[in-house]
N, C-alpha and C positions, 0 to 999 in steps of 0.2 A: 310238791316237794315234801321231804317223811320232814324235817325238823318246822317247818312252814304250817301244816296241818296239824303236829302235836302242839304246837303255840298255840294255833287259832282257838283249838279246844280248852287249854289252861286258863288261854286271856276267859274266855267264855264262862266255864265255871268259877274265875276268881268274882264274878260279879255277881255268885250266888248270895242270896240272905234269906233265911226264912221268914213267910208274911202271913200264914195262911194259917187263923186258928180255926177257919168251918172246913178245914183239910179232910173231916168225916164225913162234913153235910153228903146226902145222896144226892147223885145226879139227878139233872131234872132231863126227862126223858124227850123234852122238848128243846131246841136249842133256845137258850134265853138271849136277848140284847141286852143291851145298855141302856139305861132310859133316857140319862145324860150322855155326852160326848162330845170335848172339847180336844182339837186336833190342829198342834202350831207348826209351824215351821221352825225351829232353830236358825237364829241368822250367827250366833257364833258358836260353832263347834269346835273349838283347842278344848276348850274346858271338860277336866274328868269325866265321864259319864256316872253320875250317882246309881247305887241301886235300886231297883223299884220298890217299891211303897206300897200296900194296899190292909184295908182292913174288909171283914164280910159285905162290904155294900159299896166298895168304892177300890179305884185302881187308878196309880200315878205313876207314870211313867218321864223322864225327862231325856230330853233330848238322845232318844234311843235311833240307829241307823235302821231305816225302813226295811233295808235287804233282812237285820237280823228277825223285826217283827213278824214279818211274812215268816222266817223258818222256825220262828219260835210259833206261831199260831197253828202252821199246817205239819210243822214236823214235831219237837218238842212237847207240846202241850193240845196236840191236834185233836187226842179223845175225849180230854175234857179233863184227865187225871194226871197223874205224875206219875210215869214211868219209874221205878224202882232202879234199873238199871240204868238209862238214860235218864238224868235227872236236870239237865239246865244246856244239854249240847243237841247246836241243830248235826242229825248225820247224816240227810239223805242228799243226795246233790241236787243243787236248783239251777233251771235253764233258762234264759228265756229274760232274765231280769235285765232291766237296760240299766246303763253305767249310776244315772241320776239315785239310782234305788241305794247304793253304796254310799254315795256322797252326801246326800240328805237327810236330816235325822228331823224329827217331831219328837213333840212334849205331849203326850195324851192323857188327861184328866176324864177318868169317866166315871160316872155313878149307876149300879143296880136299883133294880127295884124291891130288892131282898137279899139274904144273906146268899152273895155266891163264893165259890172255892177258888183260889190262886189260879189253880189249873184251868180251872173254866172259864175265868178274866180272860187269862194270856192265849187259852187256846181258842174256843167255839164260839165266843162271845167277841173276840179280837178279831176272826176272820168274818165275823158280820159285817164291824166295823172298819176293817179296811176294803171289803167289799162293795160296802156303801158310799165310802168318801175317797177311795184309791178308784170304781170300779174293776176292783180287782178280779181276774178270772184264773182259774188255775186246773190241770187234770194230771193225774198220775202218771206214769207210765214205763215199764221194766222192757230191758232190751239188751243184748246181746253188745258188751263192749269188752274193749281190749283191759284188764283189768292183771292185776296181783293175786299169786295163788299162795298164799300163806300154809306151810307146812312144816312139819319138824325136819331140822335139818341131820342128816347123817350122823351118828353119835349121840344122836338126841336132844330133849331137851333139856337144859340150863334154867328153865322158867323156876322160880322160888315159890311155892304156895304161901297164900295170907293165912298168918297164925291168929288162930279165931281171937278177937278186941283187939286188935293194932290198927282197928282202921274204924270210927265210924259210919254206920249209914247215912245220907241226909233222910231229916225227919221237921217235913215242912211243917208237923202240930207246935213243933219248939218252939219257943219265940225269943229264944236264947239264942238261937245258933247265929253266930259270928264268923266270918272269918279268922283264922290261924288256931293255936293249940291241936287238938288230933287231928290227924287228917282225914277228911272223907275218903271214903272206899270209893272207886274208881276216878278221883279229884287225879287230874295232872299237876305237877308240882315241874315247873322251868326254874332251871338256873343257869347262871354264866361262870365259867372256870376258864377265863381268857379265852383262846378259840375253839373251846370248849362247850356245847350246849347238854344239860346233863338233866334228863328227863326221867320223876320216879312218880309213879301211879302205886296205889294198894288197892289191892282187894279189887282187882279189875278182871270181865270175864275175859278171853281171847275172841269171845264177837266183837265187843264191846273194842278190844285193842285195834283189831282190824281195820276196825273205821276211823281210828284216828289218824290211821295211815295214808296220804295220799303220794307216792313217790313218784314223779313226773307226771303229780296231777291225774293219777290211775286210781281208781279204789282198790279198796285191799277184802279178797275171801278169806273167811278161814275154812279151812281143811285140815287143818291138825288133829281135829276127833281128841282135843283135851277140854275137858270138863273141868267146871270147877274156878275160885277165883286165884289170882296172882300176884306178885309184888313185884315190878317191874323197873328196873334201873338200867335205863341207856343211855350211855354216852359218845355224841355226835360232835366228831371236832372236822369243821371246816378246811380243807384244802384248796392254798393257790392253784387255780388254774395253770398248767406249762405255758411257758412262753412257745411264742409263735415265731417263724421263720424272722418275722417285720419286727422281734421284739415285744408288742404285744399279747395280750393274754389268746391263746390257741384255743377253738371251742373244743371241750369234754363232748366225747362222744356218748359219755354213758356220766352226767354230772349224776346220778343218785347213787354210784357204785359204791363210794365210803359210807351211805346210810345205809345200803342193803348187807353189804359186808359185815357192820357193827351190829344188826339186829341179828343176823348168822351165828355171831363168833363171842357176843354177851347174852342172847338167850337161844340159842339152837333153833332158831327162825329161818326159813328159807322163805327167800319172795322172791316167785319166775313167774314172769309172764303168760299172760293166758286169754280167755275170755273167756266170760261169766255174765249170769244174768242181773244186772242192777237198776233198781224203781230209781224213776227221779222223779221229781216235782218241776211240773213245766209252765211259766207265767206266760199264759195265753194273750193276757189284755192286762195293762195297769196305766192309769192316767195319774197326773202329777194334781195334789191337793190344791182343788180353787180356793181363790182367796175370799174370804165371806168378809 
């Protein structure tokens, strides 16, 4: 669903904080482990999820849901760096994960044996370790599905260019950066305007938009051939379902027509259907954490 997918992304980045002052150290050409590694179960999850924690030699995590660790380790922070443009959102689709992986969250305390970087914690160093205590197995794989063909719509487009300092970059050496005051460039920003859901990104690419689209659970290409970053202000107001012959609600043949209409008719987006080639990330094997 398009307003279900641009949440998932907002909830995702609002839980960014920067931790990462060896953000320069060089990679090590080798993947490093963890020397320690303490991995719990949560037995109460209502409670907020805190931000992660880490300084050059050590990485805390609390009670984080397993599904996002896995997409943050192989998707997010998979190289070992911090993507510039993808900065804190999983985008590739993962298959294969059984329900538990959603519902289960662990607390991970782990210590290096030297100074390592945020990126290399969360990504190559995180996929050791749930490898070794999930045995987690996983492979890539791109493939021909029914997917959204993102293009500019007739008349053009509506799209706003970011005027250069209205948005900053994330810049994980800060150890300033907070939540709220400017906004990050491509940060989703949710709000509520009664059945009103009102979605503004800055300084966002149109790759970058595409994927936060999911509209009946399809991914989204772009094909617009526009370059360059955007400020992006869409607003999606929910519609009752018609009633049905029995007085109840009638199924929508097409429920995502008012969010593909809105992204048409406020930035000159067209999304039709198609198929396209798209990588997923597929969990071959994953076992539930023994209890030590």
């Amino acid at each position: 669903m398009l307003k279900r997918g641009l949440l998932v992304a907002a909830i995702s980045f609002a839980g960014l904080k920067a931790q990462d002052p060896a953000s320069n150290l060089p990679a090590s050409p080798v993947t490093p482990h963890f020397e320690v590694a303490s991995v719990k179960e949560c037995k109460n999850t209502t409670d907020p999820t805190p931000p992660p924690t880490s300084s050059p030699g050590r990485l805390s995590l609390v009670c984080r849901q397993l599904q996002l660790l896995i997409q943050d380790a192989y998707d997010v922070y998979a190289s070992g760096k911090v993507d510039p443009v993808n900065t804190s959102m999983p985008l590739t689709p993962m298959e294969g994960a059984p329900p538990w992986t959603r519902s289960t969250r662990y607390s991970i305390d782990a210590k290096t044996d030297g100074p390592r970087t945020f990126a290399m914690m969360r990504g190559p160093m995180m996929q050791a370790l749930l490898e070794e205590r999930f045995h987690l197995k996983t492979h890539r794989e791109t493939r021909e599905v029914p997917v959204y063909i993102m293009t500019v719509a007739k008349g053009g487009s509506k799209l706003r260019p970011t005027d250069e300092g209205s948005c900053k970059p994330v810049d994980f050496s800060d150890m300033n950066l907070k939540p709220g005051g400017e906004p990050w460039c491509g940060a989703p920003r949710v709000s509520r305007n009664g059945p009103t859901t009102v979605f503004d990104i800055r300084g966002v690419t149109l790759d970058l938009f595409s994927k936060l689209l999911h509209p009946d659970g399809r991914p989204v290409i772009n094909r617009t051939g526009l370059t360059g970053t955007y400020d992006i202000h869409l607003e999606l107001t929910e519609t009752p379902a018609p009633a049905g012959p029995d007085g109840g609600a009638a199924s929508d043949p097409s429920p995502h027509a008012p969010d593909m209409a809105a992204t048409r008719e406020q930035l000159g987006l067209r999304l039709d259907p198609g198929r396209g080639p798209v990588e997923f990330l597929v969990i071959d094997r994953i076992e539930k954490l023994s209890e030590n």
